[in-house]
N, C-alpha and C positions, 0 to 999 in steps of 0.2 A: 823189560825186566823178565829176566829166566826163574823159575825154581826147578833147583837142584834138589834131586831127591837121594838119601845117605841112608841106609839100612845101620845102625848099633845095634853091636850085641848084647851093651846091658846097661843098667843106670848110671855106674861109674865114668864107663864112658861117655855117655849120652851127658853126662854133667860137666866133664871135661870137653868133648867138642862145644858144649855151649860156653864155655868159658872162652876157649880159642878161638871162635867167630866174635865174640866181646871183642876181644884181642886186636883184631885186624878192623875191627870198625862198623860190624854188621849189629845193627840194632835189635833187641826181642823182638820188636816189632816184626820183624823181617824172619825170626825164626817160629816154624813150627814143628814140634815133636807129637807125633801121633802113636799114644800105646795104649794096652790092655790097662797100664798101673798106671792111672790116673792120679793118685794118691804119693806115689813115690815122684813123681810128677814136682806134683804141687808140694809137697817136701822137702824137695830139691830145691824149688822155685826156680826150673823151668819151664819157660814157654809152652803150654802146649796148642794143639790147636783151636780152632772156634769151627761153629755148627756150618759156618760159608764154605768151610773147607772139606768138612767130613760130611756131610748129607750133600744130596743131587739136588737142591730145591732151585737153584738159579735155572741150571739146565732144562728140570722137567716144568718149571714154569715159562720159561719161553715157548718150548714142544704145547703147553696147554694154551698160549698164546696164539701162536700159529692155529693149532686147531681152533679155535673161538672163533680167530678170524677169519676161516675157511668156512666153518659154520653159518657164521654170521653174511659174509656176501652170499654165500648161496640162499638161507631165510630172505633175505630183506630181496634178490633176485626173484623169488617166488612171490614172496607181499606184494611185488610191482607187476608182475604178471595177472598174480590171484584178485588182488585189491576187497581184498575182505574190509577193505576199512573203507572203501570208497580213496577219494583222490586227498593222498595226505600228501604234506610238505616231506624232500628230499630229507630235510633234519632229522624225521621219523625213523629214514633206513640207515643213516648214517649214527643214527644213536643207537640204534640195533647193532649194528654192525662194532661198535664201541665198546661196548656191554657184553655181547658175547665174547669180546677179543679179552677183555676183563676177567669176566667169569671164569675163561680158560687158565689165564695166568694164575687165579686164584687155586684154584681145583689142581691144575699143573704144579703147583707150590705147595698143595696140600699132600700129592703122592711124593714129591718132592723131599719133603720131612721126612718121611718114613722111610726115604730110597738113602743107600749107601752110595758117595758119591763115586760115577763109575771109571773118574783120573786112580781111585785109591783100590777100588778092588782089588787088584792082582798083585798086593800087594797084602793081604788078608790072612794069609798063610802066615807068613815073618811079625805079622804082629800078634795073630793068637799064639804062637812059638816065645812072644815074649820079647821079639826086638824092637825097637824103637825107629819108628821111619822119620829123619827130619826133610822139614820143608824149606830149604832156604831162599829166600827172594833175594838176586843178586842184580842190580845194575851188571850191565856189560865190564864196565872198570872196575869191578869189585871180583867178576867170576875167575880170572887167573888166581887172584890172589888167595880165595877160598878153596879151589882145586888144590893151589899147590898147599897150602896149608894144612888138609882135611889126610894127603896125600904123603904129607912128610911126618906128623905129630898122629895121625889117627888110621894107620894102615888097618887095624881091624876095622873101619867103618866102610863099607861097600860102597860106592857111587851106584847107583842101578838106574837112574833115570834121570832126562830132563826135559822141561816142560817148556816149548817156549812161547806159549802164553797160558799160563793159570789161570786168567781171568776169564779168557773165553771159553764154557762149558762146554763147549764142541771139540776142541782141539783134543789132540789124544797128546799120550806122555809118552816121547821116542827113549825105549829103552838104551840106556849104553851100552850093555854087556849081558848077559845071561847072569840069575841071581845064583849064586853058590849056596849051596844047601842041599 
């Protein structure tokens, strides 16, 4: 699954391209709208997005993930060297090791919250501006028929990106075009 990302220039629109993905078969589920006007949004009763999409918490809790568990072999390597504890069961270092990989995820989830997710940044400009970015999740056999759609019925709506996986916090989003503005 792709998400397609569409810059609108204003509600009317952004209320019409969500009708015309209705249209072709694409579910709310599938759509998200990310703006300043939350309120005209929900008004509307568009889509908009959820906190998995617009905050980094998956991403920087794996980054705290990995660190833990760097942490954590390295402590429990030195425990078995140092043996402050005398001779304990392997279980000991391996639940250290557990714990801290934990700990990390946690703590990584917690800067996570606070962090803007970094697929959406550069895109920060066009929505303090007041445009509306959608996110569409498109099966492979759904992405013609959204392109050509978005393309025929919504030429002010920009294509500017796509992602081809969302889900993975690491991947980056290949721009398509330079954004006009």
């Amino acid at each position: 699954m792709k998400c397609l990302y569409y810059l609108s220039p204003s509600l009317d629109s952004t209320r019409a391209i969500s009708d015309h993905l209705h249209a072709v078969g694409v579910k709310d589920w599938y759509i998200h709208v990310i703006s300043k006007d939350e309120a005209g949004l929900k008004k509307r009763r568009i889509h908009s997005s959820n906190y998995i999409e617009t905050m980094d918490f998956m991403r920087a809790g794996f980054v705290g993930a990995y660190m833990g568990f760097s942490v954590g072999v390295i402590g429990a390597l030195l425990l078995i060297v140092i043996k402050p504890f005398g001779d304990v069961s392997g279980f000991v270092y391996a639940a250290f090791v557990v714990f801290a990989t934990l700990f990390g995820a946690w703590e990584g989830g917690l800067y996570g919250v606070a962090t803007e997710n970094k697929k959406l940044a550069k895109f920060d400009d066009y929505i303090e501006a007041g445009e509306y970015l959608f996110l569409i999740y498109a099966r492979k056999d759904k992405l013609d028929i959204i392109r050509s759609m978005m393309s025929t019925k919504h030429p002010e709506s920009e294509h500017v990106a796509t992602d081809e996986h969302f889900v993975n916090p690491f991947s980056d989003v290949k721009r398509e075009r330079k954004i006009a503005g």
